[in-house]
Each structure stands twice: as C-alpha cells, then as structure tokens.
N, C-alpha and C positions, 0 to 999 in steps of 0.2 A: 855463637849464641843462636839458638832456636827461634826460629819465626813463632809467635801467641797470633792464631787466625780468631781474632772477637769477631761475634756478630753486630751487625751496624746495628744499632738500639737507640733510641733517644735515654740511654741512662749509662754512664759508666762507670763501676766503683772501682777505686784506686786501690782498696784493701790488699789486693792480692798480686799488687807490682810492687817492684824494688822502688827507691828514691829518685837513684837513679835513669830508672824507665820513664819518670813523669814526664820529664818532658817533651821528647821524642811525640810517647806517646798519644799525649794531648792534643799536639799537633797533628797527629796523622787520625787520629778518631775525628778529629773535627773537618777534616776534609772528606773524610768519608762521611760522615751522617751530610754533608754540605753535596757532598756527588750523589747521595741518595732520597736527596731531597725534603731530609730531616734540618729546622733550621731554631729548633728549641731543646737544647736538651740539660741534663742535670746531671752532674758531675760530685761522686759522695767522695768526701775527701774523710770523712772522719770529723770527730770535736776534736779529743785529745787536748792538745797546748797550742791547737792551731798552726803548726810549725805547718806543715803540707797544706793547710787552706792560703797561708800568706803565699806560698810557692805556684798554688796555683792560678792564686787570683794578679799575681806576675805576671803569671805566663800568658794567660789571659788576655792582660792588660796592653801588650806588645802584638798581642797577635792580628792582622791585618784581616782576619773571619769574623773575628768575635765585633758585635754591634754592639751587646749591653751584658750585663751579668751582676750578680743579685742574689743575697740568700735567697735558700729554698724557705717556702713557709713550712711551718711547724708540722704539718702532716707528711710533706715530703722531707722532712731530715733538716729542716730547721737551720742554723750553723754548721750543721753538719758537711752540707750540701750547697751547692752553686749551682743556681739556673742560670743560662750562657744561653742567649740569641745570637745568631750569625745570621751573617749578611747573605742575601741572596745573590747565586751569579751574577754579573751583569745582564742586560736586557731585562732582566724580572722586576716583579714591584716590589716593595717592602724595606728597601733601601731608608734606612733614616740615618743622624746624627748620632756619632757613639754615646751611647749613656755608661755611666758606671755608679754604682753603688755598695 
C-alpha cells in the first residue's frame, strides 16, 4: 500500500479513506497535529447512520492524546463532526482531567 502524505491541519475529513484506514490513521494525525503543536482539532466523520462517528468516538475514547471530544457545533458540521482536545506533551500547561461527551 502507498503512503497518503496529508497536511498537518487542525481538521481531518474521513470521506476519502477506507474503513479500514480509520484507525491507524486517527492515531497517527493525532500525534502529528500533537508534534506540531496543534492541540484542537475536528474530525468529519460524516451523519449517515453514524456507524463511523460511534468508531471513531472508540477510538478516541482509548486513546492516551485525546483529553475531551464533543460534537462540533452546528456551523462546523454539527453530528457530523468531532472536536478532539489533546493533551499537551509533558512539561507544558493545559494538562486537565479527561472529559467526554
């Protein structure tokens, strides 16, 4: 399989990977917006039947970056969309208790 070189963005839509790719991929965008110093970003997963929002609000949920996560409100994509706080490296401020919603 071919490397997909994305640009680190605070936004990543899901439309244009396999099933398969999510998760990998979630994990590795999220360490890169985290080594670029990006520590809020939003993740469009689609409405549809929410099958790939429950998958990613998963993967999410286990992952040792992610601090809180939360639909997006209505002008950024509503259900559509997951806004995802991550933790800052260690030594920095910003460090809180996980929230989820």
């Amino acid at each position: 399989m071919k490397a997909v070189v994305l640009p680190i963005e605070d936004v990543l839509d899901l439309h244009t990977f396999l099933p398969d790719e999510v998760p990998d991929l979630i994990n590795d965008y999220l360490l890169a917006c985290r080594d670029e110093g990006i520590f809020s970003v939003r993740i469009i997963h689609g409405k549809g039947k929410g099958i790939l929002k429950k998958r990613v609000r998963q993967l999410l949920a286990h992952s040792p970056l992610v601090r809180s996560y939360a639909n997006a409100p209505p002008d950024a994509g509503g259900w559509g969309a997951t806004l995802v706080g991550l933790y800052r490296p260690e030594g920095k401020s910003g460090q809180a208790g996980r929230q989820r919603t």
